[in-house]
N, C-alpha and C positions, 0 to 999 in steps of 0.2 A: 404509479410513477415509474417512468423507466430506470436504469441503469443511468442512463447519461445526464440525468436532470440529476442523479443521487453525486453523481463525479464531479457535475460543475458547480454544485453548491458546496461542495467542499471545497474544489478548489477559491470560489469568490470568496470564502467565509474565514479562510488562514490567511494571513500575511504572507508574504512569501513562497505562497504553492506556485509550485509549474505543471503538475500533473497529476490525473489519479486514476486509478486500472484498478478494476474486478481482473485480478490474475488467477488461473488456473495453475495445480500443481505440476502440471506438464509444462508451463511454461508460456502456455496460450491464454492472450488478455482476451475475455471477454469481451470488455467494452474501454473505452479509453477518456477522457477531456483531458488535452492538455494545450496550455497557453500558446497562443500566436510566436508570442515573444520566447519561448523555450524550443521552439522547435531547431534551433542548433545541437542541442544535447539526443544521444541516443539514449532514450530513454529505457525506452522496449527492449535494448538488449542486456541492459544492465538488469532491469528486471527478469528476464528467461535465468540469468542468473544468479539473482538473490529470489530467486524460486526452488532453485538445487540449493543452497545455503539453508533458505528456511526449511528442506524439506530434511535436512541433516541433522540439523537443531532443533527438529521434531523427533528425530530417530534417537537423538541425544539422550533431552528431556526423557524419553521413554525407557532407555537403557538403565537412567539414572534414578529413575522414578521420582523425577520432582515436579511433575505434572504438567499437564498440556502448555505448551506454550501458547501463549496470546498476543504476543507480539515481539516484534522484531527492531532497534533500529541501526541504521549504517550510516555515520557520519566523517562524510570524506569533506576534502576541501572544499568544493564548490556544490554539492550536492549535501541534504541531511534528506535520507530515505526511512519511512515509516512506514512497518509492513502490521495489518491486522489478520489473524484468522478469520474469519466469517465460518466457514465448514470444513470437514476433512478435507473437502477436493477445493476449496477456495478461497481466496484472501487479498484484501485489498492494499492496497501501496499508494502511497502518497510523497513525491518529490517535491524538497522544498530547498529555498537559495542558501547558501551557507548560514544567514542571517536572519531568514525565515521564524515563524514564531512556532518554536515545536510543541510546545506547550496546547494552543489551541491546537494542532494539528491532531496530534493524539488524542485529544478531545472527540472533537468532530468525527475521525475515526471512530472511536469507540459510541458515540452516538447513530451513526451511521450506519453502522456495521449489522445491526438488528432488522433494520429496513431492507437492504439489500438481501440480506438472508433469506426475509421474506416469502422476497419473489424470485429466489432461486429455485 
């Protein structure tokens, strides 16, 4: 199964998704699905930059010694952003509407997340 079949079924499977990216810690998405209907929001840049946050909040964790961070989320006004680890070098993100169902989302993530690893 590719990368984009693993994106778009997260996204049809949450209430609320606009988007989902295999990101790199450098800041480069792998692969992308995101909604017709989202494509106003920059997505990809916020991401480049809640890829520098998580990768601080890894440094953090580490310093602190409270162990690996597994996840991440950033809930702004209009956006609720959900970051999973997959690997040292990658992890996936999931944009959802303010109202969005985070609950399934972090789910799906974490279901997901083993698949993609995968086939990295």
């Amino acid at each position: 199964m590719s990368f984009r079949t693993h994106l778009e079924s997260v996204v049809n499977q949450v209430d609320g998704a606009l988007a989902c990216s295999v990101m790199g810690f450098d800041g480069i998405s792998v692969d992308t699905h995101q909604r017709e209907d989202a494509a106003e929001l920059e997505l990809n840049g916020a991401w480049v930059e809640y890829a520098n946050l998580l990768s601080q909040l890894r440094q953090a964790a580490e310093t602190l010694k409270t162990g690996e961070v597994q996840e991440v989320s950033v809930n702004s006004e209009r956006v609720l952003t959900l970051m999973r680890l997959i690997t040292p070098e990658y992890f996936l993100v999931l944009a959802l509407r303010a109202d969005g169902n985070y609950g399934k989302g972090r789910y799906v993530l974490r279901v997901i997340a083993p698949k993609i690893r995968a086939e990295l």
